[in-house]
C-alpha positions in Angstrom: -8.3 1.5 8.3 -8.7 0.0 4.6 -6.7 0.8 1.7 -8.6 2.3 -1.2 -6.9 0.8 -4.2 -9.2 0.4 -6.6 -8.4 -3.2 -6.7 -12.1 -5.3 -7.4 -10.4 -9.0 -7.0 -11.1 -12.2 -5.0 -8.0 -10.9 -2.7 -9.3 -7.3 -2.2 -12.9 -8.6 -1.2 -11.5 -10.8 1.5 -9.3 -8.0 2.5 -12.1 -5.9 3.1 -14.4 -8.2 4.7 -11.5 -8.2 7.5 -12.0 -4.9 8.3 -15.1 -6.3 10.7 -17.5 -3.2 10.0 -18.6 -0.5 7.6 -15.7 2.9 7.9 -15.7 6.3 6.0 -14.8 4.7 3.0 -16.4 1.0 2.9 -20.2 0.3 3.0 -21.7 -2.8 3.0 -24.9 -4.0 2.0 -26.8 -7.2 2.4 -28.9 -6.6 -1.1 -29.7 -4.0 -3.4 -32.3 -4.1 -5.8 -32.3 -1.5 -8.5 -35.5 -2.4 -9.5 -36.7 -0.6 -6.6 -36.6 2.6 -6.3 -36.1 4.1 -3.0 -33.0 1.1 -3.1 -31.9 2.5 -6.2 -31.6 6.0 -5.0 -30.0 5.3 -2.1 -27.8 3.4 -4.0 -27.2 7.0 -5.7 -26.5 8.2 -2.4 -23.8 6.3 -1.0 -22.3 6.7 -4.3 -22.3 10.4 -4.8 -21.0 10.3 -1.3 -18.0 7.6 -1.9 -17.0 9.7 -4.6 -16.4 13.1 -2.8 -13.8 11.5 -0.3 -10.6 12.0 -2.0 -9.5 8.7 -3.1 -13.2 7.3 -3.7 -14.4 4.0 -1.8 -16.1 0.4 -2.0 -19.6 -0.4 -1.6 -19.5 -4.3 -1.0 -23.1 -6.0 -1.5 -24.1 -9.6 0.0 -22.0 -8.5 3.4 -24.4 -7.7 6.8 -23.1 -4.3 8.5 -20.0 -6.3 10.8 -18.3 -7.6 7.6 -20.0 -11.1 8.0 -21.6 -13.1 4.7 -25.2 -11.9 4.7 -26.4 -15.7 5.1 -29.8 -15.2 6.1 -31.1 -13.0 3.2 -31.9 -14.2 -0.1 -28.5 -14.1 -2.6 -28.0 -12.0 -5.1 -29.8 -12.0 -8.4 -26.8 -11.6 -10.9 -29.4 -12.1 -14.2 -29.1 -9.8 -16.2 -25.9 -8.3 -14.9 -27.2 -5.8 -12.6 -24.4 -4.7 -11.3 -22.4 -4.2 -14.4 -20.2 -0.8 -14.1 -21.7 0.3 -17.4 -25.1 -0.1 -15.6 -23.9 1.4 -11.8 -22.8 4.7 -14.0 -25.7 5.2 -15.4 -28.0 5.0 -12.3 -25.5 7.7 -10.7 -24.7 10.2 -13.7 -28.7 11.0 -13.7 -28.3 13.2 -10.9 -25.0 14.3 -11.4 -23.4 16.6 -14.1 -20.2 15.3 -13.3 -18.0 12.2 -14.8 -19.3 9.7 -12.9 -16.4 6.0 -12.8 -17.4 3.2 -11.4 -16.0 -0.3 -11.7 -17.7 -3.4 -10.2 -16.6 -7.5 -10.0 -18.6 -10.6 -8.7 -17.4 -12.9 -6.8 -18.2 -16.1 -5.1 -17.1 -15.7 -1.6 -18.0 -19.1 1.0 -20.7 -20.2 -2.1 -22.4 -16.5 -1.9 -22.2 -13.9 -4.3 -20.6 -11.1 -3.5 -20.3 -7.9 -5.4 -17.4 -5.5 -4.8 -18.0 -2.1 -6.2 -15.3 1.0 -6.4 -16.5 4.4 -7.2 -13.6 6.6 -8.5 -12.9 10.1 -7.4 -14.0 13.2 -9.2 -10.7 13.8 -11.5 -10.8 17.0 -11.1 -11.0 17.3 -7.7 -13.9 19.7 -6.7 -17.0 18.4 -4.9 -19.5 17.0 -6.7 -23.4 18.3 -5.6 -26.6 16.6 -6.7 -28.0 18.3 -9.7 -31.9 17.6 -8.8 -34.1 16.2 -5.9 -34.9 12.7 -5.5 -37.8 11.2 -3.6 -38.6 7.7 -3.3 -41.9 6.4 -2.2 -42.0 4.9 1.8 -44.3 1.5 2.9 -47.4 3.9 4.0 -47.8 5.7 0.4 -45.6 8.8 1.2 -43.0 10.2 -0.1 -39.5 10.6 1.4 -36.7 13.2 0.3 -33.4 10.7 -0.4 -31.5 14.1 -1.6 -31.6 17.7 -3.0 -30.7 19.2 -5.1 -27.4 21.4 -4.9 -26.3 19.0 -2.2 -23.1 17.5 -1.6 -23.2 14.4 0.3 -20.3 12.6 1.5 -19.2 10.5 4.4 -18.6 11.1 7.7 -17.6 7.4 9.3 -19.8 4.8 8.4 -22.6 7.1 7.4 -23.8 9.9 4.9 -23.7 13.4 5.8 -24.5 16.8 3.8 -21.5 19.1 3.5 -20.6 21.2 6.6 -17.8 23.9 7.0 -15.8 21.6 8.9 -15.7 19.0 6.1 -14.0 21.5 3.3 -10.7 21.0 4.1 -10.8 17.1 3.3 -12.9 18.3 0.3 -10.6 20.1 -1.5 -7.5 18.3 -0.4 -7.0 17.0 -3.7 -8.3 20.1 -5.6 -5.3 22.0 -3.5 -2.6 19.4 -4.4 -3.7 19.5 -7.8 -2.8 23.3 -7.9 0.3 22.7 -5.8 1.7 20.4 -8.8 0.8 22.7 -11.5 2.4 25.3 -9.9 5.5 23.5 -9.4 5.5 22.2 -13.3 6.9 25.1 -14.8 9.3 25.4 -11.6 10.8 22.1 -12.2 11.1 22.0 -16.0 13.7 25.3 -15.2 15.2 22.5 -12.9 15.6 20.0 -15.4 17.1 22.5 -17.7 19.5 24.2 -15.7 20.9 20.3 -14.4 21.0 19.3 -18.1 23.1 22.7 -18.9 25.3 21.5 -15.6 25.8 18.0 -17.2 26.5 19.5 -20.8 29.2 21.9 -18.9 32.9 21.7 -19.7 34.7 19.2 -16.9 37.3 21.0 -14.2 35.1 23.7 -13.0 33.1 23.7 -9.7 29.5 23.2 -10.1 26.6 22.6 -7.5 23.8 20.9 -8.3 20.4 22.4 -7.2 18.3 20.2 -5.1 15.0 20.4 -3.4 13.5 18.4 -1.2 10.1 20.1 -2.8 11.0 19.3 -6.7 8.8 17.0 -8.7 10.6 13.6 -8.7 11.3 13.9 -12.5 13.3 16.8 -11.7 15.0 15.2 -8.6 15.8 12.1 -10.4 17.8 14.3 -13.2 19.5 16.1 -9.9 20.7 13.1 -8.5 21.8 11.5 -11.9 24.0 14.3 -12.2 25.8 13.9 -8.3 26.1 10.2 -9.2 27.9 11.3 -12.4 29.9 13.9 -10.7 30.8 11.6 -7.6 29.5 15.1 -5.5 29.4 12.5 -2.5 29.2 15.9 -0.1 26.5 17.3 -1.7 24.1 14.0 -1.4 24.7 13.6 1.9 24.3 17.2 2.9 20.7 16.4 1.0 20.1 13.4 2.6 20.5 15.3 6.4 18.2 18.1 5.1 15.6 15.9 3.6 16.0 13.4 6.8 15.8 16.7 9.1 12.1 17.6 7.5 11.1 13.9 7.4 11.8 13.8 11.3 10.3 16.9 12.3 7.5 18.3 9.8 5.5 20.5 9.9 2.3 18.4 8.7 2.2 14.8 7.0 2.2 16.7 3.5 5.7 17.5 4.4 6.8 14.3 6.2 6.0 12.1 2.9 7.4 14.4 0.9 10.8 14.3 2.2 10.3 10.4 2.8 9.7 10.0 -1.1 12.5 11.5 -1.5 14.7 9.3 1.0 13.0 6.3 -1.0 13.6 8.3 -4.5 17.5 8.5 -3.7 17.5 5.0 -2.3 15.8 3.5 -5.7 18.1 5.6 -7.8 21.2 3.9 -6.1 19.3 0.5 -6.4 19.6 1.3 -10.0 22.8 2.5 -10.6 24.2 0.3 -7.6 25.6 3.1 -5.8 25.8 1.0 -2.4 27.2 3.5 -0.5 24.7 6.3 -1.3 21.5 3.4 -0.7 23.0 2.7 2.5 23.0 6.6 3.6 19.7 6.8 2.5 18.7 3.8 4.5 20.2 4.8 7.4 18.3 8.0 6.6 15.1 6.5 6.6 16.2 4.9 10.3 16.6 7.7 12.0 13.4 9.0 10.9 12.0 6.0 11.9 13.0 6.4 15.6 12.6 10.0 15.4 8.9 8.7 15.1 6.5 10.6 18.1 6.3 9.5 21.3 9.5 6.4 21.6 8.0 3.6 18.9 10.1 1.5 21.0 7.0 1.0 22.9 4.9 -0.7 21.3 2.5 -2.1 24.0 -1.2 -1.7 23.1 -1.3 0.7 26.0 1.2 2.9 25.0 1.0 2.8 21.4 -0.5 6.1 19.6 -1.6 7.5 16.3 0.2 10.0 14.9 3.6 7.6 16.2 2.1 4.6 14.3 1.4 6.5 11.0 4.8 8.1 11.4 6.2 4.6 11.3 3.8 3.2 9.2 4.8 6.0 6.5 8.6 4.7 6.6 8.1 0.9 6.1 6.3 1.5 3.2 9.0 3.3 1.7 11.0 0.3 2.9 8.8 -1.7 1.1 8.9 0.2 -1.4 13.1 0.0 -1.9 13.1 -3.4 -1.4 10.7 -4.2 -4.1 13.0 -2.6 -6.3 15.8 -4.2 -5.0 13.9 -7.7 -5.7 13.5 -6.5 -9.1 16.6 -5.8 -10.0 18.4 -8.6 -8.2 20.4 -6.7 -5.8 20.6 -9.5 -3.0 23.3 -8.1 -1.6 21.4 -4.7 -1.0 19.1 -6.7 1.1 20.7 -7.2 4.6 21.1 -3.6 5.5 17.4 -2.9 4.9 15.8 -5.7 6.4 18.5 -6.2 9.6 17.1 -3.5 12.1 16.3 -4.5 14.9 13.7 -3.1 17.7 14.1 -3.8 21.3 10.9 -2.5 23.6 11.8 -4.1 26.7 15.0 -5.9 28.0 14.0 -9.0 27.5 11.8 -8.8 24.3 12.6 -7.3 20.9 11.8 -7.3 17.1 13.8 -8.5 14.8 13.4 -6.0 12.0 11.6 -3.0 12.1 9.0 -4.3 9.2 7.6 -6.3 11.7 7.9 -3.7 14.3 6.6 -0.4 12.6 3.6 -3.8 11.4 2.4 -4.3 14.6 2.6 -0.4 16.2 0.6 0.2 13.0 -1.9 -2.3 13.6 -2.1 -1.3 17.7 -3.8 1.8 16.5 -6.1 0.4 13.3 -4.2 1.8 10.9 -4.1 -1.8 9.5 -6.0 -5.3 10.7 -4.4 -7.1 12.9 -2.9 -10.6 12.4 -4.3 -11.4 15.9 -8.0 -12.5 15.9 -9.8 -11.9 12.4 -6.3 -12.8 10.5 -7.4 -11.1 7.0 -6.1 -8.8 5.8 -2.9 -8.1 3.5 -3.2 -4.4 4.1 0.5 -3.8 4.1 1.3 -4.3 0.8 -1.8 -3.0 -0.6 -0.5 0.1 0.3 2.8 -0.5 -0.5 1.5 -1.4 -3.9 -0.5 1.8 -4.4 2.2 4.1 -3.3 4.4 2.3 -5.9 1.4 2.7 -8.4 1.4 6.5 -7.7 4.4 7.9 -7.1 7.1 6.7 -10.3 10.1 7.7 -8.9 9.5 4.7 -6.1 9.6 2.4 -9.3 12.6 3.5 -11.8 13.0 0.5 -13.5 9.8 1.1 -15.6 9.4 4.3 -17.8 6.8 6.8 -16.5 5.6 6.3 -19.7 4.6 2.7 -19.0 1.2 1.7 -18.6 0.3 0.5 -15.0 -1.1 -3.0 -14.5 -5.1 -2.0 -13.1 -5.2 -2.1 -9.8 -8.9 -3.7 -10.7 -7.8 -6.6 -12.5 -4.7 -7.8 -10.1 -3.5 -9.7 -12.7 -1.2 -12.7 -12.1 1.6 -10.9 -13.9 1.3 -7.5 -11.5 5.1 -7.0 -11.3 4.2 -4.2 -8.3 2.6 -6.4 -6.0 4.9 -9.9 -7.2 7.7 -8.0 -6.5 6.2 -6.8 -2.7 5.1 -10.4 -2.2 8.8 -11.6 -2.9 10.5 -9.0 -1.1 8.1 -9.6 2.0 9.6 -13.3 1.9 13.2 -12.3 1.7 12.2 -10.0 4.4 10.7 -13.0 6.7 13.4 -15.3 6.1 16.0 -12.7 7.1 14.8 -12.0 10.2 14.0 -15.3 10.9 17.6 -16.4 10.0 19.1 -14.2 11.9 17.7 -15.3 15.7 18.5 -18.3 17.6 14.2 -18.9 18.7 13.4 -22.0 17.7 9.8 -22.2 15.7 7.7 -18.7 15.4 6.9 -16.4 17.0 5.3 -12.7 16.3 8.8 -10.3 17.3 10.2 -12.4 14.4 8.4 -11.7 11.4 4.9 -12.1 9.6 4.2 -13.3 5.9 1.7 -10.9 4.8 2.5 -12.5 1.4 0.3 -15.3 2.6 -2.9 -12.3 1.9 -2.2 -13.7 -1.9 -1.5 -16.6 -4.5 1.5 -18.4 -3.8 2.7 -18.2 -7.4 3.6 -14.4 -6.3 5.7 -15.1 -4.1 7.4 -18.3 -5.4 10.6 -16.8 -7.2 11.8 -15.8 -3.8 11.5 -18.9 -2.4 13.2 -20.4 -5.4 16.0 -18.0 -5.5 16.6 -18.2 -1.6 17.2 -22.2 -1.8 18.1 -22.9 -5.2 20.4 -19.5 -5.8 23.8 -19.9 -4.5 25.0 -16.6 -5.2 21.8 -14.9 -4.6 22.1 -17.0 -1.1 25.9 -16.1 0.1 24.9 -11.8 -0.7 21.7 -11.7 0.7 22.7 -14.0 3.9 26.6 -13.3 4.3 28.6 -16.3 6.8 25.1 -17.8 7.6 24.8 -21.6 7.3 22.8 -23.2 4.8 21.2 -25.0 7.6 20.0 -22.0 9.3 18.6 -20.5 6.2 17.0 -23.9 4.9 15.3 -23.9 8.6 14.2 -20.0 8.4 13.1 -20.6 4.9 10.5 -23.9 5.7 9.5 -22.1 9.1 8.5 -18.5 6.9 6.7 -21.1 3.9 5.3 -23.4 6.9 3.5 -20.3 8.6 2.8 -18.9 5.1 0.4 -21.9 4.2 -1.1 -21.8 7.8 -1.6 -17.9 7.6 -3.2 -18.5 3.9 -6.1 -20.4 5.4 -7.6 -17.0 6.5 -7.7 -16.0 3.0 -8.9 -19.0 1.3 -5.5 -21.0 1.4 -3.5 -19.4 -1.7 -0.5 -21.4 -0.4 0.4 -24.9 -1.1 3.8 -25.2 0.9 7.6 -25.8 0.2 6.0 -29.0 -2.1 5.2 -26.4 -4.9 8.7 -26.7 -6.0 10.2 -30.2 -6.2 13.3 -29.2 -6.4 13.0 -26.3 -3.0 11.8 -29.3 -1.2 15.1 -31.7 -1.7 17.3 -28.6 -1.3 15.6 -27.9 2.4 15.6 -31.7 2.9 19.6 -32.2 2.5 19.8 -29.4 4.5 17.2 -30.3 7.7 15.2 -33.5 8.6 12.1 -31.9 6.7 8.8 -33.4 5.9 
């Protein structure tokens, strides 16, 4: 499974090019010349068709059908910019009546030209049908039918399809969530009113704040600002068993990330107002919903591991991610133990020590993400960590709503989402690592998918961790130094080796002169 982002870097192409094979939403094509037309139509096609699926997809040109650099055609002709977004739109919005977004990047991939391509959504949700026929001319004269018109084309694996009954319901998903959050807008501002009126009240009288695991999270955000300010300890954790009873059992995955944005909304907000105890019941929260997770995620052998158990787990980690982002952010290194420390034991004599790594691997037994066995690229994890941060602002408090996003498409150096994942991922790493006696590496330990990107994202953890005393002695309490300087050049040393899959983003412990004497009065380092 690849994340649709809407990323167009370096990183994102290599990500992709892991996946090992066109899927619903990722095509591939060894050319395209839009000078031609039956090219240029079906060009049209895929794109119309990328654009119905409800978060868009990539069309990836210079790449054979397996993911593999198209070597043995001729490269790309970039003169002229022909693959310039401005130009894409234009092709497609002919036979369309709809906004038509596309953004494209090149990119020189091995010394070929690659072009990565990402065709937005239709904003407002509804399917988007051809408005006219196009033929193209075939090798023998003829003519050939490419699309009609009043067609809605979209994709159905690796391939385009015309709409069928069965496909409306993925259709309109996001049409029908759309309608859900307007309805609830009107609903929630009553909310937000009624907790203000609360919170203006005169002190000594008994109040109960509403809450509902369905509220928008500006509303929940205002109801849980109030408990803090209230101390109404009972309340929260009577909320925290309700929402941790839904996210266990629900009814459909609507529901189950629902109530797991909230667990990762009360979380954050303790982050923030470093209400310790209140993060550490909501992370406990989030652990029994983790083992509540399908059919025992305790196994996690390839032959027992199954779906709807590894999205289940995959669903929680990111929300852990997601926390301990924040917690990066705001310096909480003391917050950091209880959410990393979890350990999974699937056998009696093997075990994982933190459940990142664990719910990692379940979730890459069943392709929900690529493997770090094999192919090694990938960096899935925290893409999707980074766009659930990106779209849901309660998982990321310490910016306004208000605040413009950095673009997914640019991944700028400066992306505070996906810097703060990348250091966070390291903490996580060296935590586990610290905290077993195994000499060297192995995979129940941890895995850096930091290594996916630039080292320079990840680097203020690695500064902090060896040259941060105070950071050190909260984040690992009564450890040695030697045992974290060892975890710490282990978690870099696998890093650098990992980046090599991805073009080698990572230099090594050496980037910092100063992390590399403070690991080498600790260990005999070199």
């Amino acid at each position: 499974m690849i994340v649709v982002d809407g990323r167009i870097d370096r990183e994102k192409v290599l990500e992709l090019l892991a996946a090992g094979g066109e899927q619903e939403a990722l095509d591939f094509k060894a050319t395209l010349d839009l000078a031609d037309t039956g090219a240029r139509l079906d060009f049209v096609k895929d794109a119309l068709s990328m654009g119905n699926l409800p978060e868009g997809g990539y069309i990836v040109l210079g790449v054979k059908d397996d993911g593999t650099l198209a070597v043995n055609d001729d490269p790309l002709d970039l003169t002229g910019r022909p693959y310039d977004p401005s130009k894409l739109r234009d092709h497609v919005k002919n036979w369309c009546e709809a906004p038509v977004n596309i953004t494209s990047a090149q990119h020189d991939v091995e010394g070929r030209n690659v072009v990565l391509i990402y065709v937005f959504p239709n904003p407002d949700g509804l399917p988007v049908p051809a408005s006219k026929t196009a033929e193209a001319p075939t090798a023998d004269g003829k003519m050939r039918t490419v699309f009609r018109q009043g067609e809605v084309l979209l994709r159905e694996g690796p391939t385009n399809v015309r709409l069928r009954y069965s496909h409306w319901n993925t259709l309109l998903a996001r049409y029908r969530q759309q309608a859900r959050d307007e309805a609830r807008h009107d609903a929630d501002a009553l909310v937000n009113r009624v907790v203000q009126s609360l919170d203006a009240a005169q002190p000594g009288g008994k109040t109960e704040i509403p809450l509902d695991e369905a509220m928008s999270g500006e509303a929940l955000i205002t109801a849980v600002g109030a408990l803090f300010e209230a101390g109404a300890t009972v309340q929260m954790r009577r909320f925290l068993n309700t929402v941790r009873a839904t996210a266990s059992t629900p009814r459909n995955n609507a529901d189950r990330d629902r109530a797991l944005d909230a667990l990762g909304l009360i979380a954050c907000q303790a982050v923030l107002y470093d209400q310790k105890d209140t993060y550490n019941a909501a992370i406990e929260a989030l652990w029994r919903v983790y083992n509540a997770g399908g059919s025992s995620p305790q196994h996690v052998l390839s032959t027992g591991a199954d779906r709807d158990t590894g999205e289940h787990l995959l669903a929680v980690i990111l929300r852990v991610y997601a926390v301990g982002a924040l917690v990066v952010r705001e310096k909480r290194w003391g917050y950091l133990t209880s959410l990393v420390l979890r350990s999974v034991d699937v056998s009696p004599t093997y075990g994982y020590a933190s459940w990142l790594r664990h719910g990692l691997v379940y979730a890459a037994r069943v392709d929900l993400l690529q493997g770090d066995e094999g192919r090694h690229r990938g960096g899935q994890a925290l893409s999707l960590a980074r766009a659930l941060i990106a779209g849901r602002a309660p998982l990321r408090p310490d910016y306004a709503v208000d605040v413009a996003l950095p673009p997914a498409e640019d991944l700028a150096s400066d992306d505070w989402i996906l810097n703060s994942l990348c250091q966070f991922d390291v903490w996580w790493c060296v935590l586990a690592r610290a905290s077993t006696e195994a000499d060297g590496f192995h995979g129940g330990i941890f895995y850096p998918s930091c290594a996916a990107f630039h080292q320079y994202r990840s680097q203020p953890a690695i500064d902090a961790i060896a040259l941060n005393e105070e950071a050190r002695q909260l984040a690992f309490p009564g450890v040695p130094d030697l045992t974290t300087a060892t975890a710490l050049a282990v978690v870099v040393e696998v890093s650098v080796r990992e980046s090599q899959n991805y073009g080698g983003f990572w230099v090594g412990i050496d980037e910092n002169p100063r992390v590399t004497a403070w690991v080498a009065e600790h260990i005999n380092y070199k």
